[in-house]
KETI-442839 format. One record per residue: x, y, z of N, C-alpha, C, O in turn; residue in three letters. Coordinates in steps of 0.02 Angstrom, whole numbers, plus 50000, padded with zeros to 5 digits. Example, Ala and Ser with C-alpha at 12.3 -4.5 7.8 and 13.67 -1.06 7.14 Angstrom:
506604971650390506154977550390506604983550390507124983450423ALA;506424988850354506844994750357506455000250394506705005750402SER;
This chain:
536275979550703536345972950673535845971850618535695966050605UNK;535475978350574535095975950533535435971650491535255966050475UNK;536025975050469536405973750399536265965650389536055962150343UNK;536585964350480536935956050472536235952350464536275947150432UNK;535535954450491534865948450483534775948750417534665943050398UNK;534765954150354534665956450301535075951850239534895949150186UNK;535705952450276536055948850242536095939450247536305936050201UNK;535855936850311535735929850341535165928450282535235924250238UNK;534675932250287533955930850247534325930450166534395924450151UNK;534455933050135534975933050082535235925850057535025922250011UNK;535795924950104536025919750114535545912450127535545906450114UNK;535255916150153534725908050174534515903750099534455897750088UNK;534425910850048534075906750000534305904049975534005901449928UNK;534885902649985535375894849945535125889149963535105883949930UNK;534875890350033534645883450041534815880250101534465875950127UNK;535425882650128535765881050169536015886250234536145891950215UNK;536085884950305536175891350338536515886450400536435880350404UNK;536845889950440537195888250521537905884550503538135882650449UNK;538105884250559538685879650573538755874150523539175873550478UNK;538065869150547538185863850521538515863150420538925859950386UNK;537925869250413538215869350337538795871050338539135866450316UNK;539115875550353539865879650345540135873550345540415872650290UNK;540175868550383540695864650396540555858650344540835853350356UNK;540165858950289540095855850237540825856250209541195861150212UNK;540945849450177541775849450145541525852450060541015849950036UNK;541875857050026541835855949955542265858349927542585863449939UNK;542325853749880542695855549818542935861949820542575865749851UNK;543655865449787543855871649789543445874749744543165880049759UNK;543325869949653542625875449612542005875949639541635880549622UNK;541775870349692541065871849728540905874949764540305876349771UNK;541505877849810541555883649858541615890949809541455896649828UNK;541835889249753541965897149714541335896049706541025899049749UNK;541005893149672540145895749640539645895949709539075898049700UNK;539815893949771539375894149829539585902049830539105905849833UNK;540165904849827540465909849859540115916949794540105922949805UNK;539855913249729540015916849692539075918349690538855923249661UNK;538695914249719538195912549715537775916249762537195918249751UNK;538195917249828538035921049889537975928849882537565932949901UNK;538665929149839538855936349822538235939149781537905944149795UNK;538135934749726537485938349700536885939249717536515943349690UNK;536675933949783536055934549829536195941149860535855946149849UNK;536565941049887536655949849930536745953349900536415958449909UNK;537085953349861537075961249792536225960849778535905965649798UNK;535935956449752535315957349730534845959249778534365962149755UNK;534855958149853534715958949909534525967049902533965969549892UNK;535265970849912535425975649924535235980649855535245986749864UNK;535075978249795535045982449735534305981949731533995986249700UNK;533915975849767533125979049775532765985449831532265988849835UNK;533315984249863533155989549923533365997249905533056002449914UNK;533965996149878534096000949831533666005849788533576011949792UNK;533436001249747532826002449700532046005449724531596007549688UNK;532076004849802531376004949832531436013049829530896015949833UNK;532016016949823531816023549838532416026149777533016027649780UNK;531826025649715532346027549666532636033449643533086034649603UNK;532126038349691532446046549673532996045349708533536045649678UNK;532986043949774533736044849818534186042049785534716044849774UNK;534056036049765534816032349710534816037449663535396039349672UNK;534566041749612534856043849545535186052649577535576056749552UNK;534816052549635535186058049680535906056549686536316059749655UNK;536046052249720536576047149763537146048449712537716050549720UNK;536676045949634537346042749603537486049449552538046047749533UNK;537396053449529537326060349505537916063649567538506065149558UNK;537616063849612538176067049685538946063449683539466066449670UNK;538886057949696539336053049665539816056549599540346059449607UNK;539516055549543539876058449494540086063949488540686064649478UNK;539636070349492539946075649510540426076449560540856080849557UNK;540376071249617541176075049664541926072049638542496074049651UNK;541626065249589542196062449557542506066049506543066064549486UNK;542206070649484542096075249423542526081849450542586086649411UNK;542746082149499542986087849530543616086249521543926091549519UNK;543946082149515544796080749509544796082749431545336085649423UNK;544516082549384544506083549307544326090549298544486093249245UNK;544016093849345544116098849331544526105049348544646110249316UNK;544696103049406545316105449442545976104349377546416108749372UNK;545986099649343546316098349302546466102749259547026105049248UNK;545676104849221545506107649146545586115349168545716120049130UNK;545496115649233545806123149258546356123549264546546129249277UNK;546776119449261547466121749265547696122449187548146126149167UNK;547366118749153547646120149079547276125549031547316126248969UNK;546806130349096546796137749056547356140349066547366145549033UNK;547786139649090548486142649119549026139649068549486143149047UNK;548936133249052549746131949020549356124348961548836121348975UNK;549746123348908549636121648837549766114048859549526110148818UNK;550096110748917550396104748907550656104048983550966108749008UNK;550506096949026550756095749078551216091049082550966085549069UNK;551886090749095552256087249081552466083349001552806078648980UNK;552096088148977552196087448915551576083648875551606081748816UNK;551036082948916550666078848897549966084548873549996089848903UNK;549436083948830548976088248824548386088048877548556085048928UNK;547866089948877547176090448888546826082348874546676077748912UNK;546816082748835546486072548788546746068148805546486062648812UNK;547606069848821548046062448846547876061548920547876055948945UNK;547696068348966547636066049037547056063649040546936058749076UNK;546636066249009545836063048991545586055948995545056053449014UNK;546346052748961546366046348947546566042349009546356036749024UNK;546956045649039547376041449090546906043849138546836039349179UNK;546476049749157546156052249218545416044649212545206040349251UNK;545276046549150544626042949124544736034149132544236030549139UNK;545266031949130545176023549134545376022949198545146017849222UNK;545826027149248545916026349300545486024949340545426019749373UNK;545006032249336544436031449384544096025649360544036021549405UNK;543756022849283543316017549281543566010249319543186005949343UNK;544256010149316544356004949347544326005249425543996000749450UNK;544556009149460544326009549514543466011049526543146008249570UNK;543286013849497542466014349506542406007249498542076004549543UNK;542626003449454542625994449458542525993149525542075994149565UNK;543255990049525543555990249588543155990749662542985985949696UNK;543045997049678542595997149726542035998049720541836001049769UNK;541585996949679541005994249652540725988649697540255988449737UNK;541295983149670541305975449703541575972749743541545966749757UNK;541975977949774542435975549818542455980249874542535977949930UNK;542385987049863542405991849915542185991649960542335997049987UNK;541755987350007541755987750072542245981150103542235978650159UNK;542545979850061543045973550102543325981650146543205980150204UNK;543495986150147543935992950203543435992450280543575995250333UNK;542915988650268542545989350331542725983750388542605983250448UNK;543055979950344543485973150393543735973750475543805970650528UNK;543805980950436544485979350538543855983650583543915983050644UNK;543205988350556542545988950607542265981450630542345979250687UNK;541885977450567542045971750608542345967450650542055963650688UNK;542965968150643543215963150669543195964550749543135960450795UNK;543285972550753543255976950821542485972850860542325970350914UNK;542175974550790541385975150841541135968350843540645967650879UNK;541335963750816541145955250819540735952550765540665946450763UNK;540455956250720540135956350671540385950850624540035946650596UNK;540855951350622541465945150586541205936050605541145931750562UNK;541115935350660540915931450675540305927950659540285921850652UNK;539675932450650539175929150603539335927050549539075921850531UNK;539805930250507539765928450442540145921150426540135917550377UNK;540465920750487541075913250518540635909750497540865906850448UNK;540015907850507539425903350539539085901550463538835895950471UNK;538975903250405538885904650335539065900350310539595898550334UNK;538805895450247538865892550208539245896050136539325893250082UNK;539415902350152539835907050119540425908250120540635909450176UNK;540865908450072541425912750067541585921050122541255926150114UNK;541955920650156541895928150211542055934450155541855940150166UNK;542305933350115542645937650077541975937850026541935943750011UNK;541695935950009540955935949963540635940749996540475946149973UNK;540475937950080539975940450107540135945650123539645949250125UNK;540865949750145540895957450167540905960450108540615965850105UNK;541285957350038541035963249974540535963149966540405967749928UNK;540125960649979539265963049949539015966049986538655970549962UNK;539045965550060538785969150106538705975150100539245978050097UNK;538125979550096538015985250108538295987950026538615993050012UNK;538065982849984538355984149921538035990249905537435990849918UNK;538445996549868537996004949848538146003749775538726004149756UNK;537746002449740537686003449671537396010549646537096011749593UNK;537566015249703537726023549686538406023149667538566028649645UNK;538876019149665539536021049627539656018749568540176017149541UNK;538946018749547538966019249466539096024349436539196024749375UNK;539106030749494539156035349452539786039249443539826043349397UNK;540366038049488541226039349471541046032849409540666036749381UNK;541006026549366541056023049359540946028349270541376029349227UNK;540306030349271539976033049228540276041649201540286045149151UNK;540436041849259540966049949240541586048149209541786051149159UNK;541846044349230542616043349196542606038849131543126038849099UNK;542126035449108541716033549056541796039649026542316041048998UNK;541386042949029541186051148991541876054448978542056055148920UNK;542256056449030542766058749022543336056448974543616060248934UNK;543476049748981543846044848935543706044148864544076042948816UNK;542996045448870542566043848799542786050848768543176050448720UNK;542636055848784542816062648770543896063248748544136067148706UNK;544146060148776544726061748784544996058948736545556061248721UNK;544626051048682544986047748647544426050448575544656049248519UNK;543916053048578543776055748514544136063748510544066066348455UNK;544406066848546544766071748512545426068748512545616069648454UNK;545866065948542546346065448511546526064448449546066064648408UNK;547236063148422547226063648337547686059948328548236062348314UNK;547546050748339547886046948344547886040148290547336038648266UNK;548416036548274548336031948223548026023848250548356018748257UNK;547246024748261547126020648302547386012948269547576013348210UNK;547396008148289547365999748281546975995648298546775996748355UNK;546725990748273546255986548338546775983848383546515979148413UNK;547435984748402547775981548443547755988448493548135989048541UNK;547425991848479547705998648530546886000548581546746001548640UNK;546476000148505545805999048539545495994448588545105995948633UNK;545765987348569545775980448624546505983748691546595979248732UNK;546715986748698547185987348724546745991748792546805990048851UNK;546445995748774546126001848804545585998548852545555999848912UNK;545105993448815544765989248855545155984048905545015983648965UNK;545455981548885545895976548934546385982548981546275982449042UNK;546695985548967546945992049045546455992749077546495992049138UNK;545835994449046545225996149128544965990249159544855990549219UNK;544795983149117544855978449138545405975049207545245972849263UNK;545975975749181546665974949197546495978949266546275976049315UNK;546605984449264546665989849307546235986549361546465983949412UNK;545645986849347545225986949386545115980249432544765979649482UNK;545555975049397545935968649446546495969849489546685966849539UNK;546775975849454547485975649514547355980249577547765980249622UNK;546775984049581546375987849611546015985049643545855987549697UNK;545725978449621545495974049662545955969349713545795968149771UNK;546395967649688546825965049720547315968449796547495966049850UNK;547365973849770547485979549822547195980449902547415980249959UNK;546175982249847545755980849917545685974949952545305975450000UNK;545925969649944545855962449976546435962250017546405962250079UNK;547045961949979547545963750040547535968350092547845967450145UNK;547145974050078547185978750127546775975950176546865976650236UNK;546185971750140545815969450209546245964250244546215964250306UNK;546575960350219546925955850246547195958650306547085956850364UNK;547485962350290548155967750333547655971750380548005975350416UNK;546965972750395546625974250443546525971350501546315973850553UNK;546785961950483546705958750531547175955950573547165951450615UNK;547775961250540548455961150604548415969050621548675970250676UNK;548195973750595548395981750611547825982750620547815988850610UNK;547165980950636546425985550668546235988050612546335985350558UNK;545905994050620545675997750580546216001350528546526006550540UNK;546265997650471546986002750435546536004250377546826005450324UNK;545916004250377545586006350315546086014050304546506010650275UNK;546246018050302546696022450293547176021050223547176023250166UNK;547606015750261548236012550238547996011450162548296014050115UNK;547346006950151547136003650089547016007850067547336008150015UNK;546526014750076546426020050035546996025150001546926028849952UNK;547616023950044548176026650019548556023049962549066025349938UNK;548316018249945548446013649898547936014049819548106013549760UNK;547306015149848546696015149807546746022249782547046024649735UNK;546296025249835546076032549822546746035949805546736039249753UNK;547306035649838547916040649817548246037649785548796040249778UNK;548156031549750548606029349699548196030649615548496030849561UNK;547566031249623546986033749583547346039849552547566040849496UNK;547316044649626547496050549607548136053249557548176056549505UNK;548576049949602549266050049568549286046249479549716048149439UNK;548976043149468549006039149406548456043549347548436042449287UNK;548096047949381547826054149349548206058349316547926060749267UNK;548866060249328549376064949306549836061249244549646055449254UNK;550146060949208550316059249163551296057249214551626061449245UNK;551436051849206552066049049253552776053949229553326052149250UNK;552736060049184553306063249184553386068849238553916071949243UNK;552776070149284552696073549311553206073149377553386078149408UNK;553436064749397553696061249444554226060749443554466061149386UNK;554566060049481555166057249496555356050249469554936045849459UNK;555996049749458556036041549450556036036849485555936031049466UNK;556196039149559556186033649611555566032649615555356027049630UNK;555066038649600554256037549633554046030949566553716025949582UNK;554246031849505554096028949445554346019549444554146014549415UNK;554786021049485555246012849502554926009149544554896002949541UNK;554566014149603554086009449666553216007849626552776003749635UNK;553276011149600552486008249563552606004649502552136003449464UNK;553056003249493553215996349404553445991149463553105986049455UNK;553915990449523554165986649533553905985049608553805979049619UNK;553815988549651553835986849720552695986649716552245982449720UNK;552755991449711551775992849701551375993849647551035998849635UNK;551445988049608551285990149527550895992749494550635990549443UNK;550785999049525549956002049502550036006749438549596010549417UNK;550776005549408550966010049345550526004749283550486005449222UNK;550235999449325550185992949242549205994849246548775992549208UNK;549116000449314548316003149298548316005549224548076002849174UNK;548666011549231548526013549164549196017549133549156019249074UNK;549806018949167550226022549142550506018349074550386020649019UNK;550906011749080551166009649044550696007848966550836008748906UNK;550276005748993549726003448926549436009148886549366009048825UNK;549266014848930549006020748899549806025748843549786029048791UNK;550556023348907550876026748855551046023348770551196025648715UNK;550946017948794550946012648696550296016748667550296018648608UNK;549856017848702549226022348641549276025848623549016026848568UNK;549696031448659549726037148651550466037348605550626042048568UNK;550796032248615551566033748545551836036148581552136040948555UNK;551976035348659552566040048700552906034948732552776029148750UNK;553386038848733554096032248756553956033948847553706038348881UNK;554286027148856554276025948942554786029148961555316028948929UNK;554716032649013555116038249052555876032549086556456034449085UNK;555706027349106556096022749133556506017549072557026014449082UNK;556036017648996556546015548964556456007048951556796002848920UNK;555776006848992555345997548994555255996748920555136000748874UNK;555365988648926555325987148844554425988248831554035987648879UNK;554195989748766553645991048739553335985648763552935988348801UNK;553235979348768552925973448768552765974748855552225971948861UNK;552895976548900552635978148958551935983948982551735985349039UNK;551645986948896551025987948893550585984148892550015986348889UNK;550725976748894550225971348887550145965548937549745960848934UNK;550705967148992550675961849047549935963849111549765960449160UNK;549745968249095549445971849169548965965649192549095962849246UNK;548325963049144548325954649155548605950849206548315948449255UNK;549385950349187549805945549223549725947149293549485943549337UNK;549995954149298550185958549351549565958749384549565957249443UNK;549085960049360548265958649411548405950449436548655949049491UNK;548215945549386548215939149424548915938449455548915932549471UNK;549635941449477550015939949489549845942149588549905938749639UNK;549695947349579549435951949644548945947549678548925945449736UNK;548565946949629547715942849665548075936549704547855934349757UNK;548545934449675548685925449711548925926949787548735923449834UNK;549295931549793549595932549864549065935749898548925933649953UNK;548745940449875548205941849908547665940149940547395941749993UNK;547525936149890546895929249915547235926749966547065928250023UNK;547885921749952548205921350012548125922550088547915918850132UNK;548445930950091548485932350130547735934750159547665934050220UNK;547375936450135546485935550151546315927850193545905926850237UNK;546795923250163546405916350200546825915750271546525912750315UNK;547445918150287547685921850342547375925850387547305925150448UNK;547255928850362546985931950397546395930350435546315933050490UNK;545875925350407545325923050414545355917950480545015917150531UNK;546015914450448546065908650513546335909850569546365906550621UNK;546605916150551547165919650616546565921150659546725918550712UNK;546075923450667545425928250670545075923850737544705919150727UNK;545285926450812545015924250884544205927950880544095929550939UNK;543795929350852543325935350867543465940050899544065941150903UNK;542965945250938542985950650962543585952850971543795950051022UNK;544185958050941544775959650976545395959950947545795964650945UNK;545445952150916545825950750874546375951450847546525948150797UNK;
């Protein structure tokens, strides 16, 4: 139970702590900036402790990058073998490997331990945080916040950065703003993802699994350039699981390649929508989950 005293002390310094506060009425924007306020006490919490042993962090996050660094190169080895994957080069997967990961390095940056939900909820841990003048969803993303995943964050940076100075493309500032808003973008619908998944921990237990099959293997898959796929596989991620608006659709308007499915051009620019469209049900179903929530068992 260090985490949870570590994190109470944190929290305390708002000012406010126990029952009595929680059950303070506020405003829906006064609860976002309490919630938003908390989040940064425990991140800051956790990024001084961090800091206390700074060889192990630049260890941490170096290790970090290099094993993220292993899907790119598994890559660049396959294209000593052949000129073009699915028709796509070396620089174009670069692009799509490179904003993928940054947005998920986002992503679970700030959000990645919401997957620890359904251990709590098992072990009762959930219940302190009930008791908080906090947002629950504040207080489990910060928790045990590792700002060692700066360093997938910082590799696919590198990689991306690398992938759009060799290409040999007619850039725009509508293409260049385009590139920033997909990892932006991305890295909301990625967020949105991990929140539901925690949601969905608190009817199925431990499904941290489930969410990573969404995150981590939807990461993966969005690494490869989408001609590689099938069309049915191409129809469930634009329409049923929209993780084509990470980076496939926006990256193919940069690159001057037509959509395999035939989507009008102007659907390189919704991913925005499609993040805040995801986030609303999600949040949602996060506050479901919350009230559904007997302690221990659940």
């Amino acid at each position: 139970m260090a985490d949870t005293t570590e994190t109470v002390g944190a929290v305390g310094a708002s000012g406010v702590t126990g029952p009595a506060a929680s059950s303070r009425a506020l405003p829906r924007g006064g609860r976002a900036r309490e919630g938003l306020r908390g989040y940064r006490l425990i991140v800051g919490m956790w990024i001084r402790s961090t800091m206390t042993y700074r060889a192990s962090f630049l260890l941490a996050t170096f290790g970090n990058a290099v094993i993220s660094l292993l899907d790119f190169v598994a890559i660049a080895i396959m294209f000593s073998h052949v000129d073009a994957l699915g028709g796509f080069t070396l620089p174009e997967i670069a692009l799509l490997y490179g904003s993928c990961t940054v947005s998920l390095g986002l992503a679970d940056l700030f959000l990645g331990n919401t997957d620890r939900i359904g251990a709590r909820v098992r072990d009762g841990s959930l219940d302190t945080m009930l008791v908080r003048p906090v947002p629950v969803l504040a207080q489990v993303a910060a928790d045990r916040f590792a700002l060692r995943r700066l360093g997938r964050i910082t590799q696919g940076t590198a990689v991306m950065t690398w992938g759009i100075a060799v290409l040999e493309l007619d850039w725009t500032v509508l293409k260049a703003v385009l590139v920033v808003v997909m990892v932006v973008a991305g890295a909301g619908i990625f967020a949105a993802v991990l929140v539901a998944g925690a949601a969905f921990q608190f009817l199925a237990g431990d499904a941290a699994e489930v969410q990573n099959s969404f995150t981590y293997g939807g990461c993966t898959m969005l690494q490869y350039p989408p001609t590689v796929f099938g069309k049915d596989l191409l129809r469930g991620v634009v329409f049923v699981v929209p993780l084509a608006f990470v980076n496939w659709l926006p990256a193919l308007y940069v690159l001057g390649r037509p959509d395999p499915l035939g989507l009008p051009r102007w659907t390189a620019f919704v991913s925005p929508l499609v993040a805040l469209a995801l986030f609303l049900p999600a949040s949602l179903a996060w506050r479901a989950g919350v009230r559904s929530y007997r302690s221990t068992g659940s």
